[in-house]
N, C-alpha and C positions, 0 to 999 in steps of 0.2 A: 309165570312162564307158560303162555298159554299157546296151544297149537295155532292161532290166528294173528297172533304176533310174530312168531317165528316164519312163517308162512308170509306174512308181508314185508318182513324184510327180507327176504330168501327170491323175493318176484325178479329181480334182475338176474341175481347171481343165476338163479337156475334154466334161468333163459339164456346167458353167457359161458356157462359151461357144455360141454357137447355130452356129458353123462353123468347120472348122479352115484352116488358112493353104492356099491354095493353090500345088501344087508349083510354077508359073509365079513367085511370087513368091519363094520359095524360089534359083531359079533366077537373077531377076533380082539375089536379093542376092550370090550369089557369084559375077554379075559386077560389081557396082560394090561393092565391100567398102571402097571409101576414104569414098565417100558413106553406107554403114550403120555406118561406124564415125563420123563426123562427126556423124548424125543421133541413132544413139544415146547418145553426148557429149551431145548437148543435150536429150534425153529424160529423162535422168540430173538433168540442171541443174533442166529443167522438173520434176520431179519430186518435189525438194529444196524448189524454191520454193514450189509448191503446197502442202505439207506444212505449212511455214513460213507461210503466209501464212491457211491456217486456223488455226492457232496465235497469230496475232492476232488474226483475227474471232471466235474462239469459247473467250476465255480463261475462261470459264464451265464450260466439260465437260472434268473430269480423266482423263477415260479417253481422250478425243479426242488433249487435251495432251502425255500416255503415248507413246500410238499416233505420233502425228504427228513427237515429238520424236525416237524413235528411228528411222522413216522417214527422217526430213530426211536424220540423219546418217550413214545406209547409203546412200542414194541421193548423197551427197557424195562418198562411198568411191569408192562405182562410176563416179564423174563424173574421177575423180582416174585411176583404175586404168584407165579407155578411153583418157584422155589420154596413159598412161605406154607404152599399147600403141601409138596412134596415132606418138610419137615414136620408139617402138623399130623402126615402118615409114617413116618419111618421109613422115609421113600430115598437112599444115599442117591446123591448125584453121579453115578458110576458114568463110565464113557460105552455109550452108545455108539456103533459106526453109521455113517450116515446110510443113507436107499441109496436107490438105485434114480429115484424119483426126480431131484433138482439135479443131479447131473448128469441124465441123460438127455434133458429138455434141455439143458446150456449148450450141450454141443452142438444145438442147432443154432445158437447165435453167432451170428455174423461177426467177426472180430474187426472189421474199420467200420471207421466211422465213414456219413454218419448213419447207417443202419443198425451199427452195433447200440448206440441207447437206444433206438424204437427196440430193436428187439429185448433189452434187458427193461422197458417198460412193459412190454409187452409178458416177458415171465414174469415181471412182477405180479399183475394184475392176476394174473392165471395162479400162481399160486397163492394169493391172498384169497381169490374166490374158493378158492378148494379146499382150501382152511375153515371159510366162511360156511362154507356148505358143511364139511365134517362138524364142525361147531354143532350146529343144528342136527344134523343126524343125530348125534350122540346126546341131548340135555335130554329127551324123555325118558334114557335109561337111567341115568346115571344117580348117584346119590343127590340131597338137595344141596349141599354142599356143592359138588363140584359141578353139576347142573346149574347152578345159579350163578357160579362163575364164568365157564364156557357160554352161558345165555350171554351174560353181560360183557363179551369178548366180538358178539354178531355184528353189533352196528360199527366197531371200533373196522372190523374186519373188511365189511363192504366196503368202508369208507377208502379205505386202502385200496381196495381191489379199483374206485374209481377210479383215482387219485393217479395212480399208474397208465390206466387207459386211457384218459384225460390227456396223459402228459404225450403217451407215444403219438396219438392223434394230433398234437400241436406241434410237435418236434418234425412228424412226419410228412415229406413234400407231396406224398400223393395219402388215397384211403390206406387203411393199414387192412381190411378184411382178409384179404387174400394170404398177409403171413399171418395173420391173429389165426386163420382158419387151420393153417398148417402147424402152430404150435398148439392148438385144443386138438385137435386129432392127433397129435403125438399123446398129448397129456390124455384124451382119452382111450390110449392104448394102454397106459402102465396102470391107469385106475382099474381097468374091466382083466386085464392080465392076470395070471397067478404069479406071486410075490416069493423067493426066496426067505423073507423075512418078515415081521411087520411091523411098518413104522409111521407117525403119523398121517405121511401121503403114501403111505404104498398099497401096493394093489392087494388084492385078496393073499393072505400068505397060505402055502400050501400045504403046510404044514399046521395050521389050525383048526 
């Protein structure tokens, strides 16, 4: 797990996000690491689902289909292997409420088509990269255990984050910058914000 490897797959992501995670959140997650493993448990789920669930609405687009079907089932893996980690700590699956974080950023999607899939390819990628990037914030601290897992989560994560931007760019009849630009300047208001709470994507919590 070497700072030089992590660094080179981090070269897009950190060029495509408008801000990097601040050290304060950084902080706050390895103090509550029972709640960021619980929360990324269900980021995992959600993630799966999402996947799945454009795979009913758009059984029209075979690259989508592609795309989305091997998503599901990597984001399943990872739902399984936080679980196996959570049990090897004593860590119960309690219910966590969700942030503030993914559904503050949906309401900025467009509900007709067809902007509403660029836009929900468009959150995709955005939060697959912020994942990607948390990932990597967080493996220098961490124990080697869960540090060797979170490493070996990065390239799974980028690969996502392309995957999504790929797709809204294909789908999309003109450039998509202009809304890509307006949903990373939302997403980097909740990142750099103080958080009521904290949960894998949220902002610094105020309370830590």
């Amino acid at each position: 797990m070497h700072k030089a490897e992590i660094d080179e797959l981090l070269v897009d992501i950190r060029g495509f996000l408008a801000c990097e995670t601040p050290d304060g959140w950084v902080q706050a997650a390895l103090s509550n690491l029972p709640t960021l493993l619980i929360d990324h448990a269900n980021c995992e789920k959600k993630a799966a689902s999402t996947a799945m669930s454009m795979m009913y609405k758009y059984i029209d687009r075979p690259e989508l289909l592609a795309k989305m079907s091997k998503l599901a089932r990597e984001e399943l893996v990872h739902f399984d292997q936080v679980l196996k980690i959570m049990k090897q700590r004593d860590i119960s699956y309690d219910h966590v409420p969700a942030g503030r974080y993914a559904a503050t950023l949906f309401k900025m999607v467009v509900k007709e088509e067809p902007q509403l899939l660029i836009d929900k390819c468009i959150l995709g990628a955005i939060v697959e990269a912020r994942s990607c990037e948390r990932f990597a914030k967080l493996v220098p601290h961490l124990d080697p255990e869960l540090g060797k897992f979170y490493f070996s989560l990065l390239r799974s994560e980028a690969r996502h984050y392309q995957h999504y931007i790929n797709l809204a760019e294909k789908y999309a009849d003109s450039p998509i910058n202009l809304r890509l630009n307006e949903f990373l300047l939302a997403e980097k208001e909740l990142i750099l914000s103080e958080d009521t709470e904290f949960r894998f994507h949220s902002g610094v919590p105020n309370a830590a």
